[in-house]
C-alpha positions as CSV (number, residue, x, y, z in Angstrom):
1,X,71.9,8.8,19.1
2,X,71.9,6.8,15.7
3,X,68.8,7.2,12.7
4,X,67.1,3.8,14.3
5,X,66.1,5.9,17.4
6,X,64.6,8.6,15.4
7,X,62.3,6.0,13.2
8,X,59.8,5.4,15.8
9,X,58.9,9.0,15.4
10,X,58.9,9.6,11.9
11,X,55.0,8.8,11.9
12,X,54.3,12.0,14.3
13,X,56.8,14.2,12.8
14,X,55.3,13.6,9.7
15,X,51.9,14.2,10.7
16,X,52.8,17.4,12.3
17,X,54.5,18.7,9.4
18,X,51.7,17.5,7.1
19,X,49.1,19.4,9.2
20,X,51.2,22.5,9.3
21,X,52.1,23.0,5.8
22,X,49.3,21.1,3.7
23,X,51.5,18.9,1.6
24,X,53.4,15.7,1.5
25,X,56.6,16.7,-0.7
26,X,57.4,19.6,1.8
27,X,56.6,17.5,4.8
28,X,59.3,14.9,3.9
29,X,62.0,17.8,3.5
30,X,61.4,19.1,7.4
31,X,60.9,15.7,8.9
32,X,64.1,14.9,6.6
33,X,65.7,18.6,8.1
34,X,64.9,17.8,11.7
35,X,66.3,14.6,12.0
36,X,69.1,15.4,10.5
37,X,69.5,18.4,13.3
38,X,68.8,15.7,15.4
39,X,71.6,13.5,14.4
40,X,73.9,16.7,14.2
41,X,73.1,18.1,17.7
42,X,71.9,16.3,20.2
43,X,68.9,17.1,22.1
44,X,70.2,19.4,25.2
45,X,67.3,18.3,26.9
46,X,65.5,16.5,29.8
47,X,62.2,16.0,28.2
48,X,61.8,12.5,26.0
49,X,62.9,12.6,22.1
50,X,59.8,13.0,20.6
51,X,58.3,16.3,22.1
52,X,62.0,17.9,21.4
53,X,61.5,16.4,17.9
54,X,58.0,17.5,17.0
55,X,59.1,21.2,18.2
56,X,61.8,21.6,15.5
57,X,59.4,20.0,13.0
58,X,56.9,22.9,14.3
59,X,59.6,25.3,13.7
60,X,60.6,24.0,10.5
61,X,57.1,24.1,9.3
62,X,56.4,27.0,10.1
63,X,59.4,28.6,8.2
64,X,58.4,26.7,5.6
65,X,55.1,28.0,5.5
66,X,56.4,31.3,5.4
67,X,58.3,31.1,2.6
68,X,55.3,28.9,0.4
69,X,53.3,32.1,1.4
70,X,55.4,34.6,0.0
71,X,55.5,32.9,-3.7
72,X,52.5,33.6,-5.7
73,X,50.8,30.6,-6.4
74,X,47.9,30.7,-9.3
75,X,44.8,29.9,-8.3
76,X,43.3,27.7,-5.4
77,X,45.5,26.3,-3.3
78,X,44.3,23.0,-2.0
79,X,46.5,20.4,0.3
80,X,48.0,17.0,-1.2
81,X,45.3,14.1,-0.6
82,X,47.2,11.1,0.9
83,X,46.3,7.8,2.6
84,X,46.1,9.0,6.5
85,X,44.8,5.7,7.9
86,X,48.7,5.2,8.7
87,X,49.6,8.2,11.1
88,X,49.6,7.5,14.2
89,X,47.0,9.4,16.7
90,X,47.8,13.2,17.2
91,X,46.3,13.6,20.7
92,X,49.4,13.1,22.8
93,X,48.1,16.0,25.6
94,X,45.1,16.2,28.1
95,X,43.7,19.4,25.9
96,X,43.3,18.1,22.4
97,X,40.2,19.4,20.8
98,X,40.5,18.4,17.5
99,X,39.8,14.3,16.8
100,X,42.2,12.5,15.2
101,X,39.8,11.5,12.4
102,X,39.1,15.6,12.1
103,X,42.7,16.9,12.1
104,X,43.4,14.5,8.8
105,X,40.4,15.2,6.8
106,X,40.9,17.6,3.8
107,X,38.2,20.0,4.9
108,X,40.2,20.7,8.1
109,X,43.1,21.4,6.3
110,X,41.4,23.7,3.2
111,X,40.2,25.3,6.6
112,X,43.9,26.1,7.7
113,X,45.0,27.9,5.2
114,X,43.1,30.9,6.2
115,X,45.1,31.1,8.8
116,X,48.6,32.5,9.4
117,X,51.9,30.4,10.1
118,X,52.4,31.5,13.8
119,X,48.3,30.6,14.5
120,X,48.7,27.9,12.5
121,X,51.3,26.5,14.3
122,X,50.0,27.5,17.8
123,X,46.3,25.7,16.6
124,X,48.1,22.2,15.9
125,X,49.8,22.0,19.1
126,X,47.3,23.2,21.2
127,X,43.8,21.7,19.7
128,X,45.5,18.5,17.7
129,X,48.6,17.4,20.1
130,X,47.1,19.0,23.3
131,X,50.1,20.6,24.3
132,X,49.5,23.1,27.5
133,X,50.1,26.8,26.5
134,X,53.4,26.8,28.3
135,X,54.6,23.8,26.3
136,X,53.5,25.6,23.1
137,X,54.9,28.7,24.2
138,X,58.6,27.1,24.4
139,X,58.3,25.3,21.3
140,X,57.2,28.3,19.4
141,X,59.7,30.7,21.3
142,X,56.8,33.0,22.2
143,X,55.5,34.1,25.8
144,X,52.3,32.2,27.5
145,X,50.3,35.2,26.8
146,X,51.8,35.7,23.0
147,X,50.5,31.8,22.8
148,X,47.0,32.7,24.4
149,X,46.4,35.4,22.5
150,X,47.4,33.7,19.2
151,X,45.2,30.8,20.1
152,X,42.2,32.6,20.0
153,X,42.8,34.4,17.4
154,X,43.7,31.0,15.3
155,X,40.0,30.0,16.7
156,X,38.5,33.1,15.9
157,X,39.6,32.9,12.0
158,X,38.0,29.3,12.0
159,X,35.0,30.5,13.2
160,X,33.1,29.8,9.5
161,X,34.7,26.4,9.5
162,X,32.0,23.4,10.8
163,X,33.4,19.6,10.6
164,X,32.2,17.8,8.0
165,X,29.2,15.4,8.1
166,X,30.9,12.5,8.2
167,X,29.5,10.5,5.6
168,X,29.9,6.6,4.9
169,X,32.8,5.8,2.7
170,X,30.2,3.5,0.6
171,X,27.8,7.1,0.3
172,X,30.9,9.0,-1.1
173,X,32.0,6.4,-3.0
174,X,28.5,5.9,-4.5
175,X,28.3,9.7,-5.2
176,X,31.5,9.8,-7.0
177,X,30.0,7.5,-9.4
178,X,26.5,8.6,-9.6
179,X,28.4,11.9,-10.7
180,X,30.7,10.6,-13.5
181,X,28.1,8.4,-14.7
182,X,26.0,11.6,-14.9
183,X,28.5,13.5,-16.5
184,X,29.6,10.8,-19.0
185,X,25.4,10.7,-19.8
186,X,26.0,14.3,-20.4
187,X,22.5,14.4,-17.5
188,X,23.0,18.2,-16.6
189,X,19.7,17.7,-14.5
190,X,21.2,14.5,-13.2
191,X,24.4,16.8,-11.9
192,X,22.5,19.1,-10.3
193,X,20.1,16.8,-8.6
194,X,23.3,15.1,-6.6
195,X,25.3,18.7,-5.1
196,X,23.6,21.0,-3.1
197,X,22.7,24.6,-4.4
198,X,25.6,26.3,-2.9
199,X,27.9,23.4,-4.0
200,X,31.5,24.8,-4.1
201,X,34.0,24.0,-6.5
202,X,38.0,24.0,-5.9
203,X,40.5,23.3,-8.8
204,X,44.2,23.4,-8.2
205,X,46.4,23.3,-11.4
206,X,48.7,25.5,-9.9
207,X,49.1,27.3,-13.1
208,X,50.3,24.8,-15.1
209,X,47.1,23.6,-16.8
210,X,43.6,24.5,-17.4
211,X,42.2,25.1,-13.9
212,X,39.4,27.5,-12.6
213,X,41.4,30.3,-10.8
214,X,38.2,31.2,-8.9
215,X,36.2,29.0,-6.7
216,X,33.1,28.0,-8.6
217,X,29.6,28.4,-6.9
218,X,25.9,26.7,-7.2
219,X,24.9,23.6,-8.9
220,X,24.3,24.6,-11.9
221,X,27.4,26.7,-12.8
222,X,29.9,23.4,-11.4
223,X,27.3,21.1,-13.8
224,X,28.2,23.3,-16.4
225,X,32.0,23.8,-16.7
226,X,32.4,19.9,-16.2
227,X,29.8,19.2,-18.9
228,X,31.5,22.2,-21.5
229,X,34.9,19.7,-20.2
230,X,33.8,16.5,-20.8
231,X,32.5,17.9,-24.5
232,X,35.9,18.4,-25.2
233,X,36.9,14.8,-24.9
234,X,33.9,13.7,-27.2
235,X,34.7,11.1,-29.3
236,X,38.2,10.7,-27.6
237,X,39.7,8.0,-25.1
238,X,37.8,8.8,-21.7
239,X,40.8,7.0,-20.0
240,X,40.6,5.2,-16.5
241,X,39.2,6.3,-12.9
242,X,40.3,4.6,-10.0
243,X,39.1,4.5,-6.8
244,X,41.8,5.6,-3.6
245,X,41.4,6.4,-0.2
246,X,42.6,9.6,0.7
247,X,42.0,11.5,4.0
248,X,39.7,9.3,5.5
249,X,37.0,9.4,2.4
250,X,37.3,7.2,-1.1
251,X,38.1,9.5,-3.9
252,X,38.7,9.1,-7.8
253,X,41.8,9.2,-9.8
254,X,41.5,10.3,-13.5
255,X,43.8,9.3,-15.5
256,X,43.3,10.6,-19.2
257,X,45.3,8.6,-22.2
258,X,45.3,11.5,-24.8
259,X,45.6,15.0,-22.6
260,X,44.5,17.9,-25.1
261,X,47.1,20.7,-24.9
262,X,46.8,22.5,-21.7
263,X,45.0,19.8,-19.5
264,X,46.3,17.5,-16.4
265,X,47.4,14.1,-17.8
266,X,46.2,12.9,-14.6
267,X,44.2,14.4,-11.4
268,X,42.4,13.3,-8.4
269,X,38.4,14.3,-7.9
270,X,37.0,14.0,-4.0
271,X,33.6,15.6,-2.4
272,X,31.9,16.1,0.5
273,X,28.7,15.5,1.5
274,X,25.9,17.2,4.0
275,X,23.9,15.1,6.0
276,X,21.2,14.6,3.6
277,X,23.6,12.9,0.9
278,X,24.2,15.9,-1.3
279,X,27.8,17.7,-2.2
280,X,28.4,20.5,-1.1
281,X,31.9,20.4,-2.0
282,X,33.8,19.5,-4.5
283,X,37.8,19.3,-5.2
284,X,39.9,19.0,-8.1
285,X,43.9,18.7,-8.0
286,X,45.6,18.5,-10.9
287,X,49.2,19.5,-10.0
288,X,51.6,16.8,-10.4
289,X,53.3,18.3,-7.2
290,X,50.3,17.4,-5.4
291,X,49.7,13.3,-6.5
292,X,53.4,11.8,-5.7
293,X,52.2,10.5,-2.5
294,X,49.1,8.6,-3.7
295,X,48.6,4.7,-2.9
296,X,46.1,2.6,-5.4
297,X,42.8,1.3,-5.1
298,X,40.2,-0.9,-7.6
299,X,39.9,0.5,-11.2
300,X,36.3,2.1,-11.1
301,X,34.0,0.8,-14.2
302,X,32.2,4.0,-15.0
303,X,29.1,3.2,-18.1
């Protein structure tokens, strides 16, 4: 076995690892880990090279995960956004339940953090690849039952979690504007008018700038901390947005020319809608460990 055999599944591992631990940097170190176990130790297996690979991914992630959870992060923790449209399609096995467009959006994955590493695990190899609960229970090194039981659990703890309204890329992409416009109006009512009442806000600085360490909920407190923010920059450079495409949706990327002391230099703003229009969430990452990944899209023009 040579690296060129292990390239046509870098794509899957990837996704795999992605799904399982939430973001990009760490899921290029365990794609990077398992195929250099790969390289190092041949498969002792019947089975093709790409179910053997995606179990020491699993593995891998899941230690990983592990290890993330045990350092105290500050704040919300929300996944890296990255440009999806490039994986390939997770439903390898007859008992998927989760679509492929579903497993990659960022509300799926903002819904998997509630759950532990094990069930985590178990979940994407069950619902996404559609592996049978033998299958999963090899990978994992756990009996049938152990796998069963985690399962529903893993279910159970998503029970609060609905799938998106899938909204038109051109009705998010509109509401990302209609809301900086707003906001760069300093329209409070205009703010309001676009989320819905229990809008909920998400900010991830990760402790290293000016972040809410609380989710923010209702219209009219989210209006307010981003029109108190935006007064701060009175007078000041606004800087550039620009639209990308991240997890299946358009997003913005803010990209400020004179930081004050404290704030994200640079930080990516995404929302989802209901399926009357309105926002009912809204997310903000600002670490710098979270935007490596990011492709490019159109500079926005924002009056």
């Amino acid at each position: 076995m040579n690296a060129a055999d292990l390239e046509p599944h870098r794509g899957a591992a990837w996704g795999l690892a992605y799904r399982m631990l939430g973001a990009a940097a760490d899921a290029d170190d365990v794609v990077q880990d398992a195929f250099v176990r790969a390289l190092e130790r041949k498969p002792a297996t019947d089975r093709s090279l790409r179910p053997w690979l995606l179990q020491v991914v699993a593995n891998l992630a899941r230690d990983a995960l592990r290890r993330r959870r045990r350092r105290r992060y500050v704040g919300p923790w929300l996944p890296s956004p990255v440009d999806v449209d490039s994986l390939p399609d997770p439903r390898e096995g007859p008992e998927a339940r989760v679509s492929t467009a579903e497993a990659s959006s960022y509300a799926f994955l903002v819904a998997l953090e509630a759950l532990t590493p094990n069930q985590r695990a178990v979940l994407l190899l069950r619902d996404v690849l559609g592996w049978s609960t033998p299958e999963t229970a090899t990978a994992l090194g756990i009996s049938d039952g152990s796998a069963k039981v985690t399962l529903h659990r893993a279910r159970r703890a998503l029970d609060g979690y609905e799938p998106r309204h899938e909204a038109p890329s051109d009705a998010v992409q509109g509401a990302l504007m209609a809301f900086m416009t707003a906001l760069l109006q300093d329209d409070g009512a205009a703010l309001e008018a676009l989320m819905a009442r229990e809008a909920v806000l998400l900010s991830d600085g990760g402790g290293r700038f000016f972040a809410a360490r609380k989710p923010v909920v209702g219209a009219a407190r989210i209006a307010k901390v981003y029109r108190t923010l935006a007064a701060r920059y009175a007078g000041r450079d606004p800087g550039s947005l620009q639209f990308i495409h991240v997890n299946g949706q358009p997003a913005l990327r803010a990209q400020l020319h004179e930081p004050l002391p404290g704030d994200a230099s640079a930080w990516v703003f995404r929302v989802d809608l209901d399926a009357h229009g309105r926002i009912v969430a809204l997310h903000s990452i600002l670490s710098p460990d979270k935007l490596g990944p990011l492709g490019s899209g159109a500079p926005a023009a924002v009056h």
